[in-house]
N, C-alpha and C positions, 0 to 999 in steps of 0.2 A: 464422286459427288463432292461438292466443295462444302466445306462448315460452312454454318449461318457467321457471316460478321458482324461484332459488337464494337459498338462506334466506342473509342478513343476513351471518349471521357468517363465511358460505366466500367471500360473491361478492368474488372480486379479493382476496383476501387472501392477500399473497403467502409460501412457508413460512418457519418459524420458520431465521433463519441458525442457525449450530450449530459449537461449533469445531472446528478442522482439524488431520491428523493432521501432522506432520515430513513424510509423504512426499507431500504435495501442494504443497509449493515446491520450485523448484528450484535457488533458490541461500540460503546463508546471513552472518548479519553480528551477530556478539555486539556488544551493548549496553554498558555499564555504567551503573545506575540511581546518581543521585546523590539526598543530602543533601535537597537541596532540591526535588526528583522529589515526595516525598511530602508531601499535603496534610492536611488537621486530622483526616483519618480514619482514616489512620494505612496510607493505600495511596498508590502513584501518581496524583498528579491527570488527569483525561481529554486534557486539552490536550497532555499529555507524548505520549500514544502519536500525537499525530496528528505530534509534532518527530520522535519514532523513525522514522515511515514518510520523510518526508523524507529523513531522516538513512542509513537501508538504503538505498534505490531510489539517490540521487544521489553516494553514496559507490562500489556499485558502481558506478554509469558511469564517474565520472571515475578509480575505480580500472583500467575496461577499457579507456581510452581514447577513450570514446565521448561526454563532456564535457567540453566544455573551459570554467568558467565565468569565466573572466577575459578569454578572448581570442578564445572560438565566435562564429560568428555568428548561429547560433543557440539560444536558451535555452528552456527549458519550462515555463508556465504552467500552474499547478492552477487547473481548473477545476469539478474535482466533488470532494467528499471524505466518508467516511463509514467509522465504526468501530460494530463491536460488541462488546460487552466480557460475558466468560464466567466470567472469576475474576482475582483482585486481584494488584497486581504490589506490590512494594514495594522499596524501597534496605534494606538492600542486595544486594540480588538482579543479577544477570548478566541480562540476556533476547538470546533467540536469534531474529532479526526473519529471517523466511522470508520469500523475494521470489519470485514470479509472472507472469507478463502474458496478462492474460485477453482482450485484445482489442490488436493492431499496426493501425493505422487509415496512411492516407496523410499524415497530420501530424501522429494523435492514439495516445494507449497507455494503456490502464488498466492501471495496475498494483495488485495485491492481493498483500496483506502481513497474516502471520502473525504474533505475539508470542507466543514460549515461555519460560516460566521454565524457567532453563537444566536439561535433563535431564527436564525430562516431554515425555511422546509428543504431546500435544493442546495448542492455542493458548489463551491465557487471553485474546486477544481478536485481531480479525478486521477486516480493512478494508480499503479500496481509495482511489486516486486516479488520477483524471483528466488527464495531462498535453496541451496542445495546443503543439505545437513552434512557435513565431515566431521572427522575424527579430529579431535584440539591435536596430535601430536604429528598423526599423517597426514592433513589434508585430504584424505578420500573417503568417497563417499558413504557415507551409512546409514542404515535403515533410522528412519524418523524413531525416539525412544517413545516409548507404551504412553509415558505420561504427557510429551507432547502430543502425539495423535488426539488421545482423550481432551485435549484444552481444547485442540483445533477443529476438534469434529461437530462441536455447535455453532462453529463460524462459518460451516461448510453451507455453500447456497447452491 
């Protein structure tokens, strides 16, 4: 007996991403867009929102205490990254980068990050990263430490 066939355009097509409301993160970190944020089109160049998601996620840890990038022994590698963009950001705008963790692995954490121009309810664009915790001297991999899990584990959705 032959499988049912799915026409072309559904098979494996996964749904349209879509931005996010304020209450689907759960912590927050204003921004400030600069000067030179903005490229010849008269928005935020793409390259900028992938430094904000760095810039959100690894501000809070080391604000929680849960990084230490000069003296930990261990550091975290991006290894996936991926942004969707819904509407245009510009300098000189505030943005309010909503932070997530859609996945606590035994070494590894996605985290997803929201960008809002300050004061609307919905993200003008959407993304996540991949981090895999190593060793600062080996590069391999190692279990997440006590006190990162505990920062990360109220981000968890």
């Amino acid at each position: 007996m032959n499988a049912p066939s799915v026409p072309p355009s559904t098979a494996l097509v996964p749904p349209r991403p879509r931005p996010q409301p304020r209450d689907a993160y759960r912590a927050f970190r204003s921004i400030g867009t600069r000067w030179m944020d903005n490229d010849i089109y008269g928005h935020v160049n793409n390259v900028v929102y992938y430094s904000w998601f760095d810039t959100a996620v690894n501000a809070y840890l080391i604000e929680q205490g849960a990084l230490d990038i000069h003296q930990g022994d261990t550091i975290g590698l991006v290894i996936e990254t991926q942004c969707n963009y819904f509407a245009p950001l510009a300098f000189p705008q505030t943005i309010d980068a909503g932070i997530r963790v859609a996945r606590l692995g035994e070494s590894s954490v996605r985290y997803e990050v929201g960008l809002f121009a300050q004061s609307e309810a919905v993200s003008a664009a959407c993304g996540h990263f991949v981090h895999v915790y190593v060793g600062r001297d080996d590069r391999r991999p190692r279990p997440l430490p006590q006190r990162l899990r505990q920062v990360l584990q109220p981000l968890c959705i």
